[in-house]
N, C-alpha and C positions, 0 to 999 in steps of 0.2 A: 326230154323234148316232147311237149306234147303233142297227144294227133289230130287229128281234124275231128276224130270221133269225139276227144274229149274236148273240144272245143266246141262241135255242135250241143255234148250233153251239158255243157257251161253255159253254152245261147238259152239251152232248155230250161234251166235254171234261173236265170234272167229273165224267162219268160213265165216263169211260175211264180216268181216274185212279183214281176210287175199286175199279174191274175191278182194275186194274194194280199195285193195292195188295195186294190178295188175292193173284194171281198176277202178278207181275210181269213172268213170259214167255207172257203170254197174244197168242200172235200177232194175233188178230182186232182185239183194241184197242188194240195197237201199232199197227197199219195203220188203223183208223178214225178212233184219236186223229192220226192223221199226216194225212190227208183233211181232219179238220175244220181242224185246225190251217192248213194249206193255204189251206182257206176263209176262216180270217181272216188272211188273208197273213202268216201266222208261219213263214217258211218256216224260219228257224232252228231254233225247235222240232220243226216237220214232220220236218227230216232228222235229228234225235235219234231220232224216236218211229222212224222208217222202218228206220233205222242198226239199232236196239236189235230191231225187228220180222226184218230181216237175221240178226241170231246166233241169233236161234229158228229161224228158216227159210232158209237159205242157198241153196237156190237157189232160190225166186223170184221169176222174174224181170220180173213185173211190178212187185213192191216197190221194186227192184232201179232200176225206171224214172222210180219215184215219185220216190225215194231222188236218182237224177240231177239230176230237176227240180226236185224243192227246193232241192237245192244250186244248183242255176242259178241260181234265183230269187233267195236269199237275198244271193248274192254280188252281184246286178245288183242288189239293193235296197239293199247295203253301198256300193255305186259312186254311186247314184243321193244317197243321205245324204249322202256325201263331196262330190259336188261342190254340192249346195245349203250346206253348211255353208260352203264355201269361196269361194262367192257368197254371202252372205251376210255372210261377215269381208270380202269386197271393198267390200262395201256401207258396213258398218261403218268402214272404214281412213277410206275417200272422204269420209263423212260427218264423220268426224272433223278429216282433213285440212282440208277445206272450213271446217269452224268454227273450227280455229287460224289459219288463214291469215283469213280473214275478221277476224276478232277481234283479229287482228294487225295488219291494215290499220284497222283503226277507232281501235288505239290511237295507231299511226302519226300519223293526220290528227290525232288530240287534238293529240298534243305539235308538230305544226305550225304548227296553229290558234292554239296558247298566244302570249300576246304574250309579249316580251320588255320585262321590266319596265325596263328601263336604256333601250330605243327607243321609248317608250310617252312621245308628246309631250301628253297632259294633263299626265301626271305631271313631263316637266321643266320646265313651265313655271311661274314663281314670281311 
């Protein structure tokens, strides 16, 4: 459910786009749009806007730090998907497993259970 804040920082971002549209090396909204972005843990985006704010301004080197930590970020939030995705297909296997094998034993006791119509003493007696 989002909140009003990440909604304003989403206005914020529509508004650094439509800046960046005009002037596309407008360094201040390169760097704010990267801040906000930040704010809604887009860090991949962040190090685009940081990256792009870099070629206008190449040495600042607070961008420069920004720029680092998004990329940290982004890559730990790539790690962090990978292994729930992969918990998740474990989950999945398990469950799957569990209901062949399960399903497999119930068919089992069926054709156990079945009488054998040739040993089936109603039937042979006349």
């Amino acid at each position: 459910m989002p909140s009003t804040a990440s909604g304003t920082t989403k206005d914020a971002v529509d508004s650094y786009n439509q800046a960046l549209a005009i002037d596309g090396n407008y360094t201040g909204a390169l760097i704010n749009k990267g801040d906000a972005l930040v704010k809604m843990e887009n860090f991949q985006d962040a190090a685009v806007a940081y990256q792009a704010a870099l070629t206008t301004n190449p040495n600042d080197k607070d961008t420069a730090a920004k720029l680092a930590a998004a990329q940290k970020s982004a890559a730990s939030s790539t790690q962090t998907t990978l292994v729930v995705l992969v918990v998740i297909l474990i989950v999945v296997a398990a469950g799957v497993a569990y209901y062949v094998t399960r399903k497999g034993n119930k068919n089992d006791k069926k054709a156990d259970k079945a009488p054998d119509k040739k040993d089936d003493p109603k039937k042979n007696k006349k």
